[in-house]
Backbone as a printed PyTorch tensor [residue, N CA C, xyz], in Angstrom:
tensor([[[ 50.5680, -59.3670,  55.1460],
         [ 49.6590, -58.2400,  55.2610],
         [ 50.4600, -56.9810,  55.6070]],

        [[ 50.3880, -56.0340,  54.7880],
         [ 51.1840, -54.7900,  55.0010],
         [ 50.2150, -53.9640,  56.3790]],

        [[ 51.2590, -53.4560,  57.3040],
         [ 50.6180, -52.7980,  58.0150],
         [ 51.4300, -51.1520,  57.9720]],

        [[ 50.2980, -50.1780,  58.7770],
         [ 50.4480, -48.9890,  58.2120],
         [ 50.4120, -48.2380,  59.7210]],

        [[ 51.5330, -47.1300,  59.9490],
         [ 51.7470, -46.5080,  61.2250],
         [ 51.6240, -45.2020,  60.5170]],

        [[ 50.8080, -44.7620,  61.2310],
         [ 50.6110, -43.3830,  61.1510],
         [ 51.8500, -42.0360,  62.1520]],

        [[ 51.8620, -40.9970,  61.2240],
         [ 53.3190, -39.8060,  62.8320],
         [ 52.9390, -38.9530,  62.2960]],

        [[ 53.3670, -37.8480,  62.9940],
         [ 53.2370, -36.4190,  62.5790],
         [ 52.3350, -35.7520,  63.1140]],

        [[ 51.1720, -36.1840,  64.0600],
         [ 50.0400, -35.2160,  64.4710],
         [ 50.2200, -34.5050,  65.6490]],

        [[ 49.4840, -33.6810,  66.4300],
         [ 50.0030, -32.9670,  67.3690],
         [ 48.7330, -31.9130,  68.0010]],

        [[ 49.3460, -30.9680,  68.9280],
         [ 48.4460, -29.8010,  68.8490],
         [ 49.2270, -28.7680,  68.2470]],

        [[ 48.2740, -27.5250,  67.3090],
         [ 48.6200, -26.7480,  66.4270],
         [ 47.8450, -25.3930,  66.6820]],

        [[ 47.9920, -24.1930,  66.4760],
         [ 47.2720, -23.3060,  66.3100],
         [ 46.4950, -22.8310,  65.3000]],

        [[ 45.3580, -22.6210,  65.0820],
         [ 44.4130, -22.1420,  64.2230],
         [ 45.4810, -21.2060,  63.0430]],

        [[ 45.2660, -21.8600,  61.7440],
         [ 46.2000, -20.9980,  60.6940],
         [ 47.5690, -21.9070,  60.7220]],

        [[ 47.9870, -22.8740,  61.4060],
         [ 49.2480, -23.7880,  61.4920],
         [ 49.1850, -24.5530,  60.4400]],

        [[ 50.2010, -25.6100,  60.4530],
         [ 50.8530, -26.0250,  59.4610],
         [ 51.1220, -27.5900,  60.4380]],

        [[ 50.8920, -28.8650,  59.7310],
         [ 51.0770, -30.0050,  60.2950],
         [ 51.5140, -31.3190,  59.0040]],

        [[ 52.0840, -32.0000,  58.8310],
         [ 52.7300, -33.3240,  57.7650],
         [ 52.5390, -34.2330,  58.4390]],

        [[ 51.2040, -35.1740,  57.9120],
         [ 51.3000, -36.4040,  58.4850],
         [ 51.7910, -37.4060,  57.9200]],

        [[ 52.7720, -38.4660,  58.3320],
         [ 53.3940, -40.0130,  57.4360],
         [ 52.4790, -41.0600,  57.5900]],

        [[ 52.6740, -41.4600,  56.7800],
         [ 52.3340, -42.6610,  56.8960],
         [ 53.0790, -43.6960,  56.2550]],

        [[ 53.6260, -44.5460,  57.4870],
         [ 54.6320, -45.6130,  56.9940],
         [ 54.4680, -46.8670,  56.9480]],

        [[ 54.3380, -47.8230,  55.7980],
         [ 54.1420, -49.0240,  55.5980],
         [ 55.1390, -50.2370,  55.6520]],

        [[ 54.6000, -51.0750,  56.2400],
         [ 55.7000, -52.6370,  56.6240],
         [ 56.2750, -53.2680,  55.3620]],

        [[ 55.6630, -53.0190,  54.3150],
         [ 55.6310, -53.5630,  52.8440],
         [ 55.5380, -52.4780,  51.8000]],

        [[ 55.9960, -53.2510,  50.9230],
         [ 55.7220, -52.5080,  49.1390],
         [ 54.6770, -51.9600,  49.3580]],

        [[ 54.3240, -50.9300,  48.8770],
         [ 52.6830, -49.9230,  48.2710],
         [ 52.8570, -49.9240,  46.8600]],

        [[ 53.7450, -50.5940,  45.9470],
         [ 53.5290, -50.2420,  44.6480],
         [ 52.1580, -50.5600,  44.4670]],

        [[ 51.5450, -52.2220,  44.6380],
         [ 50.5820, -52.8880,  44.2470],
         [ 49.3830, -51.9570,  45.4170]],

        [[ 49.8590, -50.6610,  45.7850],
         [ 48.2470, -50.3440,  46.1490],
         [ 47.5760, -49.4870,  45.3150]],

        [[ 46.3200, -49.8510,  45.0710],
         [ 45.8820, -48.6980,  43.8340],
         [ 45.2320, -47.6070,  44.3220]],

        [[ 44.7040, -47.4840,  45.6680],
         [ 44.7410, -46.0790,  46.2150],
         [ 45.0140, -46.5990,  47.9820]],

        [[ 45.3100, -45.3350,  47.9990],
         [ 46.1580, -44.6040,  49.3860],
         [ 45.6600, -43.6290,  49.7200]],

        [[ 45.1770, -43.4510,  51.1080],
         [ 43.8830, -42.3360,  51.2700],
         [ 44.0420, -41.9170,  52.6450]],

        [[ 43.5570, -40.2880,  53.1020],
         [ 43.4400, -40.4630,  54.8210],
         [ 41.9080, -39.8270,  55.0540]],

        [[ 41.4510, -40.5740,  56.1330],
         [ 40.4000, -40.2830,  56.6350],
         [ 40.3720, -39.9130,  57.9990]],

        [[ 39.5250, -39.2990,  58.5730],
         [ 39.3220, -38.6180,  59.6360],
         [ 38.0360, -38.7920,  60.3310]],

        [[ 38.5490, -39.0260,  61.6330],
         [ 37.0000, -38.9760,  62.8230],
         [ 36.9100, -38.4890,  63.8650]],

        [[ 36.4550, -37.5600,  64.2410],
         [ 36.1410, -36.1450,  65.2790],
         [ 35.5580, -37.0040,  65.8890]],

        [[ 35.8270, -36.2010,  67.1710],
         [ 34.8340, -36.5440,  68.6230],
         [ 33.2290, -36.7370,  68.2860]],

        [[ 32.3460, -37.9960,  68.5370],
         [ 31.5200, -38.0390,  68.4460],
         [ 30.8450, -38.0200,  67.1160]],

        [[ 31.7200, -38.3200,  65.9400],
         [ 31.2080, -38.0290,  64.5500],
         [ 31.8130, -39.4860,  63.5860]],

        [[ 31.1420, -39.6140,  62.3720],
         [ 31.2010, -41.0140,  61.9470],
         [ 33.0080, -40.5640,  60.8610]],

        [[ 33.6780, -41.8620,  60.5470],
         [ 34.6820, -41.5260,  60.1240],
         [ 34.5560, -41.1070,  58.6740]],

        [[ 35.1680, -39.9290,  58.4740],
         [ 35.3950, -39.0390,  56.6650],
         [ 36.1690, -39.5460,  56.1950]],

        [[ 36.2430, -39.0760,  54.5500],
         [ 36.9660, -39.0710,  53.8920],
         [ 37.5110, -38.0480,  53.7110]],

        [[ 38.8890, -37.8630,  53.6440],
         [ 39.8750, -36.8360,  53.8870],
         [ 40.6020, -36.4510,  51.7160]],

        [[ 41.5420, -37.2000,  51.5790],
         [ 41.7500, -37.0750,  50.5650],
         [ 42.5580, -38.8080,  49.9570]],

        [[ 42.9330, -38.6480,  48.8710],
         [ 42.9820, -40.1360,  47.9080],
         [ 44.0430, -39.9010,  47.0270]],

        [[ 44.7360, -40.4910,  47.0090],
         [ 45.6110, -40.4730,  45.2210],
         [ 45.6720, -42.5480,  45.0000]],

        [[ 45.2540, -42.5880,  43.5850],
         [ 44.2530, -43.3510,  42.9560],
         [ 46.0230, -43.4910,  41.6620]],

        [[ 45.9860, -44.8660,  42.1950],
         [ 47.1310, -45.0240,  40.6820],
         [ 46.4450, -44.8140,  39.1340]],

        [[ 47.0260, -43.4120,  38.6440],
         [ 46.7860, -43.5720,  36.9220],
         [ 45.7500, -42.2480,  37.0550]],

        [[ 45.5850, -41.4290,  38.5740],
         [ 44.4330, -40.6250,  38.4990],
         [ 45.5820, -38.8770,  39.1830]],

        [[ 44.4790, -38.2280,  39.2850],
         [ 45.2710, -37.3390,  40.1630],
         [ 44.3100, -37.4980,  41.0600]],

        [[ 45.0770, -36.9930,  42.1790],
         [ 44.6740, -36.6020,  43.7290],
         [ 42.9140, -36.1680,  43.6350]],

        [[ 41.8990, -36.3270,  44.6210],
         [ 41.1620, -36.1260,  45.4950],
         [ 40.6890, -35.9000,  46.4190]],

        [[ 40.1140, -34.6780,  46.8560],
         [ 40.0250, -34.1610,  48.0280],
         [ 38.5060, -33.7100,  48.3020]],

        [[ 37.7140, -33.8930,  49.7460],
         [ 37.0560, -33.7100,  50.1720],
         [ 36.1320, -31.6040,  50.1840]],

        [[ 35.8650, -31.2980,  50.0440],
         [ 35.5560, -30.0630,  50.0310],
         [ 35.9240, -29.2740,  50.4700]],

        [[ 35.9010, -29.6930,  52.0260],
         [ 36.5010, -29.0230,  53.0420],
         [ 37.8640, -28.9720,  52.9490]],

        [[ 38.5070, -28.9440,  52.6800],
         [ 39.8930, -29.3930,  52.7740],
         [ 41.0590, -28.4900,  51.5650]],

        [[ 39.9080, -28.7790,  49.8690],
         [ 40.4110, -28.2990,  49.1020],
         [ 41.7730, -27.0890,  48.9090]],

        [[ 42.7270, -26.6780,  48.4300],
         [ 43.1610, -25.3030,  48.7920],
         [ 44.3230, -25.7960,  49.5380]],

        [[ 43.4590, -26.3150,  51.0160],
         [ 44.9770, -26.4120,  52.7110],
         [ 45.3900, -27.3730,  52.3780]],

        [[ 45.1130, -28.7830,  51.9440],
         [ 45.6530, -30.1570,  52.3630],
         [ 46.2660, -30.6550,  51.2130]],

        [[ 47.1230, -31.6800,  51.0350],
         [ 47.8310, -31.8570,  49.8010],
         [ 48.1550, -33.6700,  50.4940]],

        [[ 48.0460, -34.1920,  49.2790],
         [ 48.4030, -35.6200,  49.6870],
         [ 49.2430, -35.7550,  48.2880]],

        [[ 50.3690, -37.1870,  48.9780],
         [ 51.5750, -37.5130,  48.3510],
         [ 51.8820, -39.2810,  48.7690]],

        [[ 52.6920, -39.7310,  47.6240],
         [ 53.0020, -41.0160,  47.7080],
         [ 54.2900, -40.9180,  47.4810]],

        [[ 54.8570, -41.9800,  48.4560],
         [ 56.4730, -42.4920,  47.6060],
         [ 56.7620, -43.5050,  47.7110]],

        [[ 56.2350, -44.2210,  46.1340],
         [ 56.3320, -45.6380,  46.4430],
         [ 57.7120, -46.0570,  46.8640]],

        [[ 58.7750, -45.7440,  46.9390],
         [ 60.4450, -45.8590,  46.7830],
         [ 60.3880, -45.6520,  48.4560]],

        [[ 59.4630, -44.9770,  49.2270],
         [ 60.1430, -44.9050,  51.1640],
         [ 58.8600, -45.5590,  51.1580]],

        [[ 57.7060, -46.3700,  50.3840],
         [ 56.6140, -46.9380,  50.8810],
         [ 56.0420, -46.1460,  52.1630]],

        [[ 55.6370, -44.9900,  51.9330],
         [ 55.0400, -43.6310,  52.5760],
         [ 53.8540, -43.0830,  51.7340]],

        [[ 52.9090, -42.6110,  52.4020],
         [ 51.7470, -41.8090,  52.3800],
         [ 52.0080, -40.0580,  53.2820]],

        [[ 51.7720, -38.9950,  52.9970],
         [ 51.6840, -38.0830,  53.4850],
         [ 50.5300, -37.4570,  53.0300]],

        [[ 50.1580, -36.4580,  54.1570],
         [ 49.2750, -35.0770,  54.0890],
         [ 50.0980, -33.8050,  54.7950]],

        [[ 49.9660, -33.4920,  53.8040],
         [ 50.4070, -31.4920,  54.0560],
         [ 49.2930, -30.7940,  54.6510]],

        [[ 48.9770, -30.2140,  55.6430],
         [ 47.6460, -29.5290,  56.1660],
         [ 48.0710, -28.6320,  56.0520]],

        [[ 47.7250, -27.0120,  55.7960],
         [ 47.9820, -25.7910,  55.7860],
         [ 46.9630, -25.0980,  56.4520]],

        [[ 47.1370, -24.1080,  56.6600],
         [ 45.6730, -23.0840,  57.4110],
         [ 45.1980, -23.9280,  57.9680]],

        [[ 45.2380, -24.3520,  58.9390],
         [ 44.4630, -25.3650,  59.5330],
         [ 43.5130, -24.9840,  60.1230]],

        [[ 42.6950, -25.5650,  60.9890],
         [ 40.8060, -24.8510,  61.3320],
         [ 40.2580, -25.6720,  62.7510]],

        [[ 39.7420, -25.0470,  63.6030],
         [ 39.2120, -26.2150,  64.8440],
         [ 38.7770, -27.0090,  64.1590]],

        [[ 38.0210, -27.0060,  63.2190],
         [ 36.9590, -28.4540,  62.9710],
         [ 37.7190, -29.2040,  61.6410]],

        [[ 38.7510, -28.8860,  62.0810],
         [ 40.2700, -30.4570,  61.0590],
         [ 40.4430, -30.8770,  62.5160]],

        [[ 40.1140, -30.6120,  63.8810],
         [ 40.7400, -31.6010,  64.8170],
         [ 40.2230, -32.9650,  64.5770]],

        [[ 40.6620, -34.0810,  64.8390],
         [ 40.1450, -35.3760,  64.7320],
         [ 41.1400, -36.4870,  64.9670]],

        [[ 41.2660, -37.5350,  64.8310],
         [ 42.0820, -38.4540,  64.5260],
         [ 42.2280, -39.1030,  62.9220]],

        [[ 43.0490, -38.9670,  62.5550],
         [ 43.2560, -39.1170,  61.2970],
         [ 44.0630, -40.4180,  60.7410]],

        [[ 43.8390, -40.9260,  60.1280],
         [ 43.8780, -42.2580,  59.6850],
         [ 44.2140, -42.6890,  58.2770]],

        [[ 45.4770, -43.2270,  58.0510],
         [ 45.8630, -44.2640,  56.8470],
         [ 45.2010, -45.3740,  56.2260]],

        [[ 44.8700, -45.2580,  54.8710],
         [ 44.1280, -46.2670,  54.5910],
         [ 45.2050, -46.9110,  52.8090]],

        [[ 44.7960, -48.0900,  52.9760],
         [ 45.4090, -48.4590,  51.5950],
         [ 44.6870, -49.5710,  50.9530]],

        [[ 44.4630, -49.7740,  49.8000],
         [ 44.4070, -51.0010,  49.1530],
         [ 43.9470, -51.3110,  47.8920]],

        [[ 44.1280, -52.4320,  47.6140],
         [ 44.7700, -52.6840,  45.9690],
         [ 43.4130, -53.2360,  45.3470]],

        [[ 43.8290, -53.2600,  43.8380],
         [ 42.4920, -53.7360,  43.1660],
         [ 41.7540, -54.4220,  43.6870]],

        [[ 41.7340, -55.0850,  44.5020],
         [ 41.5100, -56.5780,  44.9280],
         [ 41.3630, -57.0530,  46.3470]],

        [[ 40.8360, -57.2170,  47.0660],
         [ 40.8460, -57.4950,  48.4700],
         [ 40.2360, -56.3750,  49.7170]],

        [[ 40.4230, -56.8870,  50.9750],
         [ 39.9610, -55.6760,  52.0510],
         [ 41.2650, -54.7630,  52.1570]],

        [[ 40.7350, -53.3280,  52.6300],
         [ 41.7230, -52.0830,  52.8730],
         [ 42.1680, -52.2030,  54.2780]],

        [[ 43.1060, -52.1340,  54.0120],
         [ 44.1050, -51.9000,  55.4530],
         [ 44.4640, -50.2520,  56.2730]],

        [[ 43.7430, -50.4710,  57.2880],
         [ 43.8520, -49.0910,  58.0790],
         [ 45.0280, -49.0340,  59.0890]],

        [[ 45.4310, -48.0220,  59.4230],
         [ 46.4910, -47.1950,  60.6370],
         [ 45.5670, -47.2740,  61.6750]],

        [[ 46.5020, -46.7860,  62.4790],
         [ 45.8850, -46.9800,  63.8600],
         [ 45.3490, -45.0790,  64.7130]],

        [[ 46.0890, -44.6010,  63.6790],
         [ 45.5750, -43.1740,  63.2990],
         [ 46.4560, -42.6800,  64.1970]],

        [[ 46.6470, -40.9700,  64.2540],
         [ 46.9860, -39.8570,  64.6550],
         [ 46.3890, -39.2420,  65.2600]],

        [[ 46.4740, -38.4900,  66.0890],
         [ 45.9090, -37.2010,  67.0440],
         [ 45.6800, -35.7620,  66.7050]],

        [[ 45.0410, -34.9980,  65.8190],
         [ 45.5980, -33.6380,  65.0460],
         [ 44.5360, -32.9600,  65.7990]],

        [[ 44.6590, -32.1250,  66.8140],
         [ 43.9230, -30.9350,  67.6100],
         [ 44.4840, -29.5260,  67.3300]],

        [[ 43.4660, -28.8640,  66.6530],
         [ 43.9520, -27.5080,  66.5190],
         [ 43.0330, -26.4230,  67.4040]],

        [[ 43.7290, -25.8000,  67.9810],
         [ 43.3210, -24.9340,  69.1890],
         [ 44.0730, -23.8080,  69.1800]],

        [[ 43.3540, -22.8570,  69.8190],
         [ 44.8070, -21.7520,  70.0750],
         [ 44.3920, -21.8040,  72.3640]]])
């Protein structure tokens, strides 16, 4: 079972800039999407953004524009680029993966608070 560690989160200032990893125990070739989601204080967990083998990238509304997601199957890594960032991107943010076939495997998530 591949497991997935989430790095990179922090506190940031409103308009900052944050890269989250996500690093896997195993191969990700065989995952057919790779995704991060997010869950704020007191709120049910989102969908953040997706890249989908054979598709391009997907992103949530909110997000469109600032956030950028990336794979490398070769460092078996997931990233998000956040840009302009906003109080209400604070949350804990979370790695998700999995393949045609079976249950998705989650991170244990990140900390991303943006405040000034």
């Amino acid at each position: 079972q591949v497991q997935l560690v989430e790095s990179g989160g922090g506190l940031v200032q409103p308009g900052g800039s944050l890269r989250l990893s996500c690093a896997a125990s195993g191969s990700i070739f065989s995952m057919r999407v790779m995704a991060w989601y997010r869950q704020a204080p007191g709120k049910q967990r989102e969908f953040v953004a997706a890249v989908t083998s054979g598709a391009f990238p997907n992103y949530t509304d909110s997000v469109k524009g600032r956030f950028t997601i990336s794979r490398d199957n070769a460092k078996n890594s997931l990233y998000l680029q956040m840009n302009s960032l906003r109080p209400e991107d604070t949350a804990v943010y979370y790695c998700y993966a999995r393949r045609s076939i079976g249950d998705p495997v989650w991170g244990q998530g990140t900390q991303v608070t943006v405040s000034s």
